[in-house]
C-alpha positions as CSV (number, residue, x, y, z in Angstrom):
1,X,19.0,1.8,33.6
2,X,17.7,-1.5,32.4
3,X,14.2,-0.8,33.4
4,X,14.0,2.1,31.4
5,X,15.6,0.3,28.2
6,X,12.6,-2.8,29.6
7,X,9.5,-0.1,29.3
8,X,11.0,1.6,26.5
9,X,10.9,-1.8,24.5
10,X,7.6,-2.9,25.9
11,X,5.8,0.2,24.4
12,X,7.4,0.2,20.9
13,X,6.5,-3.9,21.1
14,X,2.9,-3.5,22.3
15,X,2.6,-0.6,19.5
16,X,3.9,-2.5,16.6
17,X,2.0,-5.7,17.9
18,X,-1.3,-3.4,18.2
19,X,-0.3,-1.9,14.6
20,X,-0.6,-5.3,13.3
21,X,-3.6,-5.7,15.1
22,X,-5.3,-2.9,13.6
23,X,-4.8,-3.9,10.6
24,X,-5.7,-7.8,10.2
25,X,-7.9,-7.6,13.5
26,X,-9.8,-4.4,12.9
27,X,-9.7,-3.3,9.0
28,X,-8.1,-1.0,8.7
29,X,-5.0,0.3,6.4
30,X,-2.2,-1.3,4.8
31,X,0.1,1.4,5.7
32,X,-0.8,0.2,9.7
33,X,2.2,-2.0,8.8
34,X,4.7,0.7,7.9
35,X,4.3,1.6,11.5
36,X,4.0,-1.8,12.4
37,X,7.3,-2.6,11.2
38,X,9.1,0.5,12.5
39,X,8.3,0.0,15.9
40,X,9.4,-3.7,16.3
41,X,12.8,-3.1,14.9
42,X,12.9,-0.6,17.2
43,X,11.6,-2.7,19.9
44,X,14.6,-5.1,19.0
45,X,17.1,-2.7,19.3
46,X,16.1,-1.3,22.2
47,X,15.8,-4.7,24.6
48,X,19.5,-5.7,23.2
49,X,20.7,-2.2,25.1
50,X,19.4,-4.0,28.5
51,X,23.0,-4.6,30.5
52,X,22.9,-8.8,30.4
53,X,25.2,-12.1,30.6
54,X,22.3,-13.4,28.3
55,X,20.1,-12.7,25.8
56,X,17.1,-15.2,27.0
57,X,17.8,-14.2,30.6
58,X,16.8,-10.1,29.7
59,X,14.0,-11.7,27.8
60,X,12.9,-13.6,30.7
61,X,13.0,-10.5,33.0
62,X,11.4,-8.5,30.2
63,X,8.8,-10.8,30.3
64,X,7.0,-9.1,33.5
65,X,7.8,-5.8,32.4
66,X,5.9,-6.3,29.1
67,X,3.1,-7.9,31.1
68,X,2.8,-4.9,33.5
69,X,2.9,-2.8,30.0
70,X,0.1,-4.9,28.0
71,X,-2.2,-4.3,30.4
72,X,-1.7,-0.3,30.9
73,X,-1.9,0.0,26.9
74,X,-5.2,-1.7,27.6
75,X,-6.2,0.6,30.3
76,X,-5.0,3.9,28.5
77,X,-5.3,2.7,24.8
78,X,-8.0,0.7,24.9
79,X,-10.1,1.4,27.6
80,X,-10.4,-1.8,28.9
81,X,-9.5,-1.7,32.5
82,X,-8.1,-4.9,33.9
83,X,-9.8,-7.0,36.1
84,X,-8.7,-8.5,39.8
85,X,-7.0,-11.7,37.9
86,X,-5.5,-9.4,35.6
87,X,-3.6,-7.8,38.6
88,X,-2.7,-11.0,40.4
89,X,-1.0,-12.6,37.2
90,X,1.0,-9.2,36.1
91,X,2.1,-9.3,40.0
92,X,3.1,-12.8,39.8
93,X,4.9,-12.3,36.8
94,X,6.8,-8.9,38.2
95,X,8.2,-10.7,41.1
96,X,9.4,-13.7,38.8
97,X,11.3,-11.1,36.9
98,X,13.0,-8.9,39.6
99,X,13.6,-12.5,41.0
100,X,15.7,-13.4,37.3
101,X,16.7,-9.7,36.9
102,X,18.6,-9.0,40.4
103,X,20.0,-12.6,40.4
104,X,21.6,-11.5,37.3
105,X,23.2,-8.6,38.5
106,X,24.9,-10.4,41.2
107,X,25.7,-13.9,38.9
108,X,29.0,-13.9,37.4
């Protein structure tokens, strides 16, 4: 279940980063924030329902998960396919965070 709650956070994270974005990046709208805003809280709220001894160790395990993430909101959102180091470095970072995620599960 806490992979789900993991891409469940990424995308409200990478949307109310890319809200943000939108507006101070690419000119657009104020109201971008409104958004914005709504989606981080949620983002919050979400990755404190990941099953965890500690916060920064389901951040740390996060961390690949929002990787992975950032890049397919590239592909999909942005059109902007990653390249071969893109995909070397998100695997990299995956197996650093099934690495910290499993060892959690089994830590006491």
């Amino acid at each position: 279940m806490s992979f789900f709650w993991f891409i469940l956070a990424a995308l409200f994270e990478i949307a109310g980063c890319y809200a943000f974005w939108m507006w101070y990046k690419l000119d657009k709208s104020i109201y971008w924030l409104i958004p914005g805003i709504i989606s981080l809280a949620l983002f919050g709220w979400i990755l404190s329902l990941v099953e965890a001894s500690f916060a920064g160790r389901a951040y740390a395990a996060y961390g690949g998960i929002y990787i992975m993430m950032s890049l397919l909101w590239a592909a999909l959102v942005e059109k902007h396919l990653p390249n071969l180091w893109d995909g070397l470095g998100a695997s990299l970072c995956i197996i650093g965070a099934l690495i910290i995620f499993f060892n959690a599960h089994q830590a006491t």
